[in-house]
C-alpha positions in Angstrom: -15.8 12.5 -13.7 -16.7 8.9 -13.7 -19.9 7.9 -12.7 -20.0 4.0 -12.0 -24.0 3.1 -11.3 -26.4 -0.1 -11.7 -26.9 0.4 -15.7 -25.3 1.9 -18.7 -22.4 3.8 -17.2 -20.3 6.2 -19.6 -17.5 8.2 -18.5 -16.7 11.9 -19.3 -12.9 13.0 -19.2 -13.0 16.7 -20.5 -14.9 16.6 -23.6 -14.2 12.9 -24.0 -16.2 10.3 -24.0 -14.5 6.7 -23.0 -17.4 4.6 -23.2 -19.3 2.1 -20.7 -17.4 0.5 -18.0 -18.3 -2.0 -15.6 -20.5 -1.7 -12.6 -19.0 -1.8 -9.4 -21.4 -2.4 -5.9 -21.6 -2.7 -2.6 -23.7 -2.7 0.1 -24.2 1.2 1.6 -21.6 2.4 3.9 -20.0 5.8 2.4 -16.8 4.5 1.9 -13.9 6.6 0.0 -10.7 5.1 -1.8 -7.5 7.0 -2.1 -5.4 6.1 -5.7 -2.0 8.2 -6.5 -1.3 8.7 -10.6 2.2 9.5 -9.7 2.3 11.6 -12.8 6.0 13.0 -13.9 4.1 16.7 -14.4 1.4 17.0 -11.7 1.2 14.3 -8.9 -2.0 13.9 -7.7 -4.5 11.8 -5.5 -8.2 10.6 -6.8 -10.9 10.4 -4.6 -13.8 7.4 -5.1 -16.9 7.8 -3.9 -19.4 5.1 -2.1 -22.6 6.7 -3.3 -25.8 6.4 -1.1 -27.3 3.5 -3.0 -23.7 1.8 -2.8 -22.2 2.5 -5.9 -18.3 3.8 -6.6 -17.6 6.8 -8.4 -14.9 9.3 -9.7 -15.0 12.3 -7.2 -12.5 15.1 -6.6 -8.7 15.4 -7.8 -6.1 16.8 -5.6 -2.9 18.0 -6.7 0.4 16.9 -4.2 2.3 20.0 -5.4 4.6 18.1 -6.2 5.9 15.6 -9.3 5.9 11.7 -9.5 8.1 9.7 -11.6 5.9 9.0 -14.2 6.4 6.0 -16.0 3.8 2.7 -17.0 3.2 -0.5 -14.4 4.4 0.2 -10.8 7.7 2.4 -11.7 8.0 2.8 -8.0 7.8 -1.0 -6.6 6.9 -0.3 -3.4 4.1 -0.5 -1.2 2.7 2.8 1.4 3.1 5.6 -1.4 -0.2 6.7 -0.3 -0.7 6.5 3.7 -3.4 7.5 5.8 -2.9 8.5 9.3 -4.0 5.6 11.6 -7.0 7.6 12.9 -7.4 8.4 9.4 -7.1 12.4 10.0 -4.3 12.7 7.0 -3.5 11.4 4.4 0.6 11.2 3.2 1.9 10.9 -0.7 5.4 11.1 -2.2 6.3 12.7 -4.9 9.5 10.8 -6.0 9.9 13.6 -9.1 10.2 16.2 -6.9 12.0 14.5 -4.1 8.6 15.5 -1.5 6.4 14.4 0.4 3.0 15.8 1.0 0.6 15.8 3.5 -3.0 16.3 3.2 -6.0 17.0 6.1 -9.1 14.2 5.3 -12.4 15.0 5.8 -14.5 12.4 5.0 -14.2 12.0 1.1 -12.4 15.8 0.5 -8.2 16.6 1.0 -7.2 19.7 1.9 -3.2 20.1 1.2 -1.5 20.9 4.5 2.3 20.9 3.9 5.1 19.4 1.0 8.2 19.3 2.3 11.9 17.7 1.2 12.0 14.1 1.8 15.4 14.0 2.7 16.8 11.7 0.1 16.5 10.6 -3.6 13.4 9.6 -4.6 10.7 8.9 -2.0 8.9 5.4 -2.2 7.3 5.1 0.9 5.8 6.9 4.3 3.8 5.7 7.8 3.0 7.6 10.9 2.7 6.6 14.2 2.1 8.8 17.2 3.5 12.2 16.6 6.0 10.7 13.8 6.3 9.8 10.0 8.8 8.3 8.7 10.0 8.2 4.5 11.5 6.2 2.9 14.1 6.9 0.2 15.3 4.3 -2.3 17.6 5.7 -5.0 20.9 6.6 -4.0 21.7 6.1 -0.2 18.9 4.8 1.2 17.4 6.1 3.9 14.9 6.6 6.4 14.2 10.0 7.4 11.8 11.1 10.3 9.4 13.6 10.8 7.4 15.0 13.9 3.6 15.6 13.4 2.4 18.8 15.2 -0.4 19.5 17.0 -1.4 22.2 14.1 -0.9 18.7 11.7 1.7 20.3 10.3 5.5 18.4 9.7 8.8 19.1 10.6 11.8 17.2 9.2 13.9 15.8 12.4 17.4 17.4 12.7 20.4 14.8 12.0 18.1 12.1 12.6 18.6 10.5 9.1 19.1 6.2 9.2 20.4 4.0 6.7 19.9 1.1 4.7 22.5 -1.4 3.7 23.8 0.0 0.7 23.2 2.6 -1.9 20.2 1.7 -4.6 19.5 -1.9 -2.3 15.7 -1.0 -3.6 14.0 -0.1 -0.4 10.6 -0.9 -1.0 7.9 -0.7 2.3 8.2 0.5 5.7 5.6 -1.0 8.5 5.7 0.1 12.0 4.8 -2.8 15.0 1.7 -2.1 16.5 3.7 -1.2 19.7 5.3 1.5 18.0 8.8 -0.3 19.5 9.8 -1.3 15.5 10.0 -0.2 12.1 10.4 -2.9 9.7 11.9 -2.1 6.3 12.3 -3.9 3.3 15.1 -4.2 0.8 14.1 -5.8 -2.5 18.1 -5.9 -4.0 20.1 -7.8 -1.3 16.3 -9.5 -0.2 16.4 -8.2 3.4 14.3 -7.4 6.1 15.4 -4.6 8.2 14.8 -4.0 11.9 14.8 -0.6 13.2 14.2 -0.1 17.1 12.2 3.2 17.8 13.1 5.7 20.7 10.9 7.8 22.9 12.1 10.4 21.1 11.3 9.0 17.7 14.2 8.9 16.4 15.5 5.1 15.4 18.0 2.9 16.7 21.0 0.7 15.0 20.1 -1.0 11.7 18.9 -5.2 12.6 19.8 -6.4 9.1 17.5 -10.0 8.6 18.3 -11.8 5.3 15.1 -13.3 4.0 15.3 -17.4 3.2 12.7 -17.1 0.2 13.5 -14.9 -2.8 11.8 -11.8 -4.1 11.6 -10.1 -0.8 9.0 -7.0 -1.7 6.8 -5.5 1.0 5.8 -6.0 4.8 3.1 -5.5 7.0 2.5 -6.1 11.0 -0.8 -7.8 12.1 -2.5 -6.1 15.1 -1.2 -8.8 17.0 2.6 -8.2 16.3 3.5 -10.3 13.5 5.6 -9.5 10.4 4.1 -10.8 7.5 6.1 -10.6 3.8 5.5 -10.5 0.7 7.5 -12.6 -1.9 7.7 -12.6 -5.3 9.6 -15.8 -5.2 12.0 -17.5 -7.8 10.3 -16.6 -10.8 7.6 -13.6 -11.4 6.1 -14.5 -13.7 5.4 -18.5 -12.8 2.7 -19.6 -9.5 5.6 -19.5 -7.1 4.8 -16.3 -5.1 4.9 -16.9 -1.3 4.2 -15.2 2.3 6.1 -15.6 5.3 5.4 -14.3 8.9 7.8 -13.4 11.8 7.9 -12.5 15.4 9.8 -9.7 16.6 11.8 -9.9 19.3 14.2 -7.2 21.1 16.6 -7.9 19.8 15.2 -6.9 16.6 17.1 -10.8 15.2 13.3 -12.2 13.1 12.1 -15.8 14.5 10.3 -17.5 11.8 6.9 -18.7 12.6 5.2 -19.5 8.8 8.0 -19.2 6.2 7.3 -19.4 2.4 3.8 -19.6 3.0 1.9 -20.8 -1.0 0.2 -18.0 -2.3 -0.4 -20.1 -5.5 0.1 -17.3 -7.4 2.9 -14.8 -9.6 4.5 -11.9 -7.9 3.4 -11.5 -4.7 4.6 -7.8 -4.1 1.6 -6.5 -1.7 0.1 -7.5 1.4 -2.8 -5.7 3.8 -3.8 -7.1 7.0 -7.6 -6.6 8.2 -8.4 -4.2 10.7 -9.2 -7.0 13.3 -6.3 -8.9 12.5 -8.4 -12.2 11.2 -7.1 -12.4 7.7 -4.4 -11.4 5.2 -4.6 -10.9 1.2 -2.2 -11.3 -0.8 -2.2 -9.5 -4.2 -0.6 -11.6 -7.1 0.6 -8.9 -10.0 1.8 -10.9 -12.8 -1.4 -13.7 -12.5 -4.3 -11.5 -11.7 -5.5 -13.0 -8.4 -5.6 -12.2 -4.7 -4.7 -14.8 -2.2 -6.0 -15.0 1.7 -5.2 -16.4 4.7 -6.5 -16.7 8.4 -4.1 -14.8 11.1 -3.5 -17.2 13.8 -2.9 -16.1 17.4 0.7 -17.1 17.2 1.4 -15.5 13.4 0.4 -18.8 11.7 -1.0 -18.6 8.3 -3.2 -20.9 6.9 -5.1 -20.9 3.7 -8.5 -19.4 3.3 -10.6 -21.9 1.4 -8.6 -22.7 -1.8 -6.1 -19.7 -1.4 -6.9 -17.9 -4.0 -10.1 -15.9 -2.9 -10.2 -13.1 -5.8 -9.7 -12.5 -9.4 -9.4 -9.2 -10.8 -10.1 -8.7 -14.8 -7.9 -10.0 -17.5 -4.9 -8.9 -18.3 -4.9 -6.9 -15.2 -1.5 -6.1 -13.0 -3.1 -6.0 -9.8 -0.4 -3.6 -8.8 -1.4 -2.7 -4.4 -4.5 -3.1 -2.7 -6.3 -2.1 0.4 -8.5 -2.9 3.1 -11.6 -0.6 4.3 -11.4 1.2 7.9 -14.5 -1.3 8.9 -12.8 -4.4 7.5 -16.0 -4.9 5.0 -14.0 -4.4 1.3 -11.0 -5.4 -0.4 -10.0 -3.0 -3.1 -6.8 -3.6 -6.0 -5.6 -1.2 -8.1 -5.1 -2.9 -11.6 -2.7 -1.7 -14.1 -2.8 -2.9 -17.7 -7.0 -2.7 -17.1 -7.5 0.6 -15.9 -9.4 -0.6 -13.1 -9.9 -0.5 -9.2 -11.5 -4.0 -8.4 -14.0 -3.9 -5.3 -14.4 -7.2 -3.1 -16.4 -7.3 -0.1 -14.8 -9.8 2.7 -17.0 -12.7 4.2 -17.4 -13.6 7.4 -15.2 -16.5 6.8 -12.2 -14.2 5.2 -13.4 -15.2 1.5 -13.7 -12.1 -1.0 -17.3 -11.6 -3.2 -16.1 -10.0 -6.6 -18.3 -6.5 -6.7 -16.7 -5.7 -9.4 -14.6 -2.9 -10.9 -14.4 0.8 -11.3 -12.9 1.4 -14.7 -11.5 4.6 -16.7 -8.0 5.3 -15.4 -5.2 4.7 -18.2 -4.4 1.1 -18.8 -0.6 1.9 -19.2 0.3 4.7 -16.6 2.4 4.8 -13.8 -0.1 4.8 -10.9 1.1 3.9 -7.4 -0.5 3.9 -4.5 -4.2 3.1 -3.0 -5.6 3.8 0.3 -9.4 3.3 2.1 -11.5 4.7 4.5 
């Protein structure tokens, strides 16, 4: 367990003892954040605790049932490994080991496994649900989206012949957002740098393929704002220099991207994950290879412009700030950091800028953990 309070904090793993970590706070609200260690031998999801007095802690562990791949800093390059349910009732994981994906029922801060089924495909990356329907994504071999129905009981059902497509076998397909219609689901494809358009049927089932080549290199992840736009994350020319950017798009039937903010600074390295704020104000941009998140305001029309000096949050040294999520009430910001061993907690301003909390340590500093979500 690890116990993260106001003093001297030590951490007990077994019968080992890790030693103090840092103190991570926030102002009382219960919250609970979701992280996946994608282990090669036992998947599983840790829960953190908001304690009454507003501190983080190590709860329960809950085993997928099924493998990850294993591996050190983000072996799966993708974002929406770990997925909750948009009224938060379940909670989704893959298990790209295994070639699952599992299902969990949420209440409050405790999982209870539901189902683990085939993904239908080579090693799961991604999963969202909308409605009555979930969709994985597949990235090695042909990849694919496959669909799945959502029963009444919560249980899921894999779709018969419904499978879709990407452009090519191993193109890297590395996020899958659904519009806030439910008319679209957007996929990305980190090899050939697209930006795929998917039109969803009444039946749930998805339409032809709308392949959109993206202008900017390093095409990762995307995320819709709750007022329709597309926003992308993009590594840009070079990782590992400040030349990360984010781009935002309007969809239109015809499922053929119109540009609204493209290549957007982010004034950072690597930016592979984005989250959008439950009211659709602001969205943060999380820099890997520098260390630093990155906001900016939403306007109506899927402009973006800079939050203060665009960089709004720094997570610890020599931290891989690897995904990050936003709280059900909008108030926290949290990043999972590889390299550190570390979940950094922000709590968002009124004005969209982040105030470092600071971090929830213990995990391994060179694992293969993917995956955070938040209540």
């Amino acid at each position: 367990m690890i116990r993260v309070a106001r003093g001297l904090v030590t951490i007990m793993m077994g019968a080992g003892v890790l030693g103090p970590v840092m103190n991570a706070t926030a102002q009382t609200g219960q919250e609970a954040v979701f992280v996946m260690t994608n282990a090669a031998d036992k998947n599983e999801v840790i829960v953190y605790q908001q304690s009454a007095n507003g501190d983080f802690y190590e709860g329960q562990h809950y085993a997928t049932g099924g493998r990850g791949s294993g591996g050190t800093a983000d072996p799966l390059q993708s974002q929406g490994s770990l997925t909750l349910s948009r009224n938060h009732a379940f909670l989704f994981a893959v298990n790209a080991g295994s070639g699952t994906v599992s299902e969990f029922r949420v209440d409050h801060s405790s999982l209870i496994l539901v189902d683990q089924l085939p993904s239908g495909g080579s090693e799961p990356v991604a999963v969202t649900q909308w409605g009555n329907f979930v969709y994985v994504l597949n990235s090695a071999g042909d990849g694919s989206v496959v669909p799945f129905s959502l029963g009444p009981d919560g249980h899921l059902q894999k779709m018969q012949n419904a499978i879709s497509y990407l452009t090519g076998a191993n193109t890297g397909g590395a996020s899958l957002a659904i519009s806030p219609n439910g008319q679209f689901l957007a996929v990305t494809e980190r090899v050939p740098n697209n930006i795929d358009i998917f039109p969803i049927k009444s039946n749930g089932t998805l339409g032809t393929i709308v392949v959109n080549h993206d202008s900017d290199p390093g095409t990762f992840s995307s995320v819709f704002a709750p007022n329709g736009t597309l926003i992308v994350a993009e590594t840009g020319p070079d990782p590992t220099s400040n030349t990360a950017t984010v781009s935002s798009y309007t969809v239109p039937a015809s499922g053929n991207l119109s540009p609204v903010g493209l290549n957007v600074p982010t004034l950072g390295a690597a930016n592979c994950w984005d989250v959008v704020t439950p009211n659709g104000k602001w969205v943060y941009a999380s820099n890997s290879a520098s260390g630093t998140v990155s906001g900016f305001a939403v306007g109506t029309g899927g402009t973006l412009t800079p939050i203060a000096d665009t960089v709004v949050g720094t997570n610890p040294e020599g931290s891989l700030n690897l995904d990050l999520a936003v709280s059900g009430d909008g108030k926290y910001l949290f990043t999972l950091d590889s390299g550190t061993g570390a979940i950094s907690v922000f709590g968002i301003q009124s004005d969209g800028t982040l105030n470092n909390l600071g971090d929830v340590q213990g995990l391994p500093k060179a694992a293969g953990f993917n995956g955070i979500a938040a209540l």
